[in-house]
C-alpha positions as CSV (number, residue, x, y, z in Angstrom):
1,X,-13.4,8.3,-19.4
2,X,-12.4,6.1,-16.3
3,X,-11.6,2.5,-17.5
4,X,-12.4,-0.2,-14.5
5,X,-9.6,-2.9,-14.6
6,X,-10.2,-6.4,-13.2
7,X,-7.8,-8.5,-11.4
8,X,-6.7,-10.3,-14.7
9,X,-5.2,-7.1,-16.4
10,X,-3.7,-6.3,-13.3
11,X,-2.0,-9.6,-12.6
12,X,-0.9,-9.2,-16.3
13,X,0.8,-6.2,-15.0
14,X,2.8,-8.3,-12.4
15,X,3.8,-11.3,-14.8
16,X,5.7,-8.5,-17.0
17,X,7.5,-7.2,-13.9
18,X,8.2,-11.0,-13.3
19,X,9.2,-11.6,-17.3
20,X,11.4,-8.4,-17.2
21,X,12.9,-10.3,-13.9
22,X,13.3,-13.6,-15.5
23,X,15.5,-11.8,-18.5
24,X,17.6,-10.2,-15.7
25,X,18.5,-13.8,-14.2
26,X,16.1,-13.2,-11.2
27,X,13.4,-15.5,-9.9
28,X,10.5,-14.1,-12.0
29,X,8.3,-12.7,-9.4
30,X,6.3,-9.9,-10.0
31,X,4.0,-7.6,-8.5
32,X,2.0,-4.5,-8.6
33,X,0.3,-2.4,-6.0
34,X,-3.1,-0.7,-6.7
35,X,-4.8,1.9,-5.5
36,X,-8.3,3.2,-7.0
37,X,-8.2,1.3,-9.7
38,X,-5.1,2.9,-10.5
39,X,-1.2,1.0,-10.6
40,X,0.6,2.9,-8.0
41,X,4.0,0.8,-7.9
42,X,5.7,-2.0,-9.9
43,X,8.3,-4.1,-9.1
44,X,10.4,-6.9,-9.8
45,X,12.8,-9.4,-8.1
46,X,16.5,-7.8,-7.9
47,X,17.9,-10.0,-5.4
48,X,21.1,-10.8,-8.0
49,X,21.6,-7.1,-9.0
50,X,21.3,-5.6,-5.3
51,X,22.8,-8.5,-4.0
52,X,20.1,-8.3,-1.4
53,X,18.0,-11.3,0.0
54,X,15.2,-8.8,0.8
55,X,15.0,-7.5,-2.6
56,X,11.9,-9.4,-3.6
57,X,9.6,-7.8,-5.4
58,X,7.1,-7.5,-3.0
59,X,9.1,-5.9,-0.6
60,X,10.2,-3.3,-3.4
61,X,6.7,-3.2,-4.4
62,X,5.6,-1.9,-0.8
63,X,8.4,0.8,-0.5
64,X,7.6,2.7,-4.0
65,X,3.8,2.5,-2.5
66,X,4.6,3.9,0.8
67,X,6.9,6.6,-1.0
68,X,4.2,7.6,-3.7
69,X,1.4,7.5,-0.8
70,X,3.4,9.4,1.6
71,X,2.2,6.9,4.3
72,X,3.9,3.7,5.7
73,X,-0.2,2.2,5.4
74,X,-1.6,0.8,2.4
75,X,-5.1,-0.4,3.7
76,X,-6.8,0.9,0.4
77,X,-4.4,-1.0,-1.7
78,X,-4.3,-4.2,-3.0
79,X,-1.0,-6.1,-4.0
80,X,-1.1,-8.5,-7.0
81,X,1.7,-10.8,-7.4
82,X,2.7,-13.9,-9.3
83,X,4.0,-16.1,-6.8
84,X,2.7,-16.7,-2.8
85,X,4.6,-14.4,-1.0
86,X,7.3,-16.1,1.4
87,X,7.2,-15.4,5.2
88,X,8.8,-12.5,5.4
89,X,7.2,-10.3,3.1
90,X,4.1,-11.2,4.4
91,X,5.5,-10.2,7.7
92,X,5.7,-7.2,5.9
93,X,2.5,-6.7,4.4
94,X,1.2,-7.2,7.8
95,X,2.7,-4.3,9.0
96,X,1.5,-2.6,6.1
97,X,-1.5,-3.1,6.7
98,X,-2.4,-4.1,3.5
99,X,-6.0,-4.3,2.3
100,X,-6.2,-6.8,-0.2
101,X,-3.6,-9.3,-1.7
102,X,-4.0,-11.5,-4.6
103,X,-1.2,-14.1,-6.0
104,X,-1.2,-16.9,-9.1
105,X,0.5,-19.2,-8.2
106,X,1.2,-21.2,-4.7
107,X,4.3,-21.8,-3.3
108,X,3.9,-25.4,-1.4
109,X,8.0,-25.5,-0.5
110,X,8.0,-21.1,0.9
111,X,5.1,-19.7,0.0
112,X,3.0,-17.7,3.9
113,X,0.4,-20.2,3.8
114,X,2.5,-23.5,5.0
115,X,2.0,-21.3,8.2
116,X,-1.5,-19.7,7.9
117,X,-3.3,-16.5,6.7
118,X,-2.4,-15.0,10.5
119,X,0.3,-14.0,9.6
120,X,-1.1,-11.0,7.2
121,X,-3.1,-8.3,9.0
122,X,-6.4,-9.5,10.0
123,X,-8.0,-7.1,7.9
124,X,-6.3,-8.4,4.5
125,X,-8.3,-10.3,1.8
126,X,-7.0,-12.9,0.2
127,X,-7.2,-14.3,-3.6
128,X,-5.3,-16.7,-5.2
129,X,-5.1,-18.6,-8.6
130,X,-5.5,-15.6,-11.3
131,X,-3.9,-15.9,-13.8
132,X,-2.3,-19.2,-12.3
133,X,-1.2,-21.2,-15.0
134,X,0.5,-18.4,-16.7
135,X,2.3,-17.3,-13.7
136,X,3.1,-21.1,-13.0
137,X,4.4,-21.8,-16.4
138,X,7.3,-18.4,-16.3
139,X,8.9,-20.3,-12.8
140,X,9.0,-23.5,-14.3
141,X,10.1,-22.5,-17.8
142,X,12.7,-20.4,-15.4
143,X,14.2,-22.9,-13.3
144,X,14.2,-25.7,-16.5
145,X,16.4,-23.3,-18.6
146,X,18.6,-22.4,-15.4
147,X,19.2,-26.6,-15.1
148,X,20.6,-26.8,-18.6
């Protein structure tokens, strides 16, 4: 039997990425990439580990795609993530191509959108706010135990 997941379940998905990140010492950001209903790559940020600034999970997230689709285009996926994607992985999900991406939670001080939806690919749909308070609550909790 085929099981037909909403955008809750898979922004659930991301926000255990971004937990498993947050016990790591990372920013916990998460995200997952679908395809047909099905989760074809998970990621996490590992910025610390890989000593990477590009290591976020979105960026991650897009490579193990790419890889598992054997194509650099992901216009029949849709990326869920936890937190507004910064500029530059936008930048790359606009050379991706991406079909659909959906985020909890803004990012007012880096998040794409200080700059405008333009900077996606035209063809991407946007959605924000699943899940929200949740994935809200695992960056504030984060940074309030990283000021003690």
């Amino acid at each position: 039997m085929f099981t037909i997941y909403d955008d809750s379940y898979f922004m659930q998905q991301a926000l255990m990425q971004a937990k498993q990140a947050a016990t790591e010492g990372e920013v916990p950001v998460g995200a997952v990439i679908v395809a047909q209903n099905r989760i074809i790559a998970r990621a996490y940020n590992q910025t610390e580990r890989l000593n990477d600034v590009t290591a976020h999970a979105e960026i991650i997230a897009l490579t193990a795609a790419a890889d598992y689709l054997g194509s650099k285009y992901l216009t029949e996926c849709t990326l869920f993530v936890t937190l507004e994607p910064c500029v530059m992985c936008a930048g790359a999900l606009s050379w991706a191509q991406l079909g659909r991406l959906v985020y909890g939670a803004s990012d007012d001080k880096g998040g794409f959108m200080r700059f405008g939806k333009s900077i996606l690919h035209p063809k991407t749909q946007v959605e924000f706010g699943i899940l929200m308070e949740d994935c809200q609550f695992l960056m504030k909790d984060f940074f309030e135990k990283k000021r003690k």
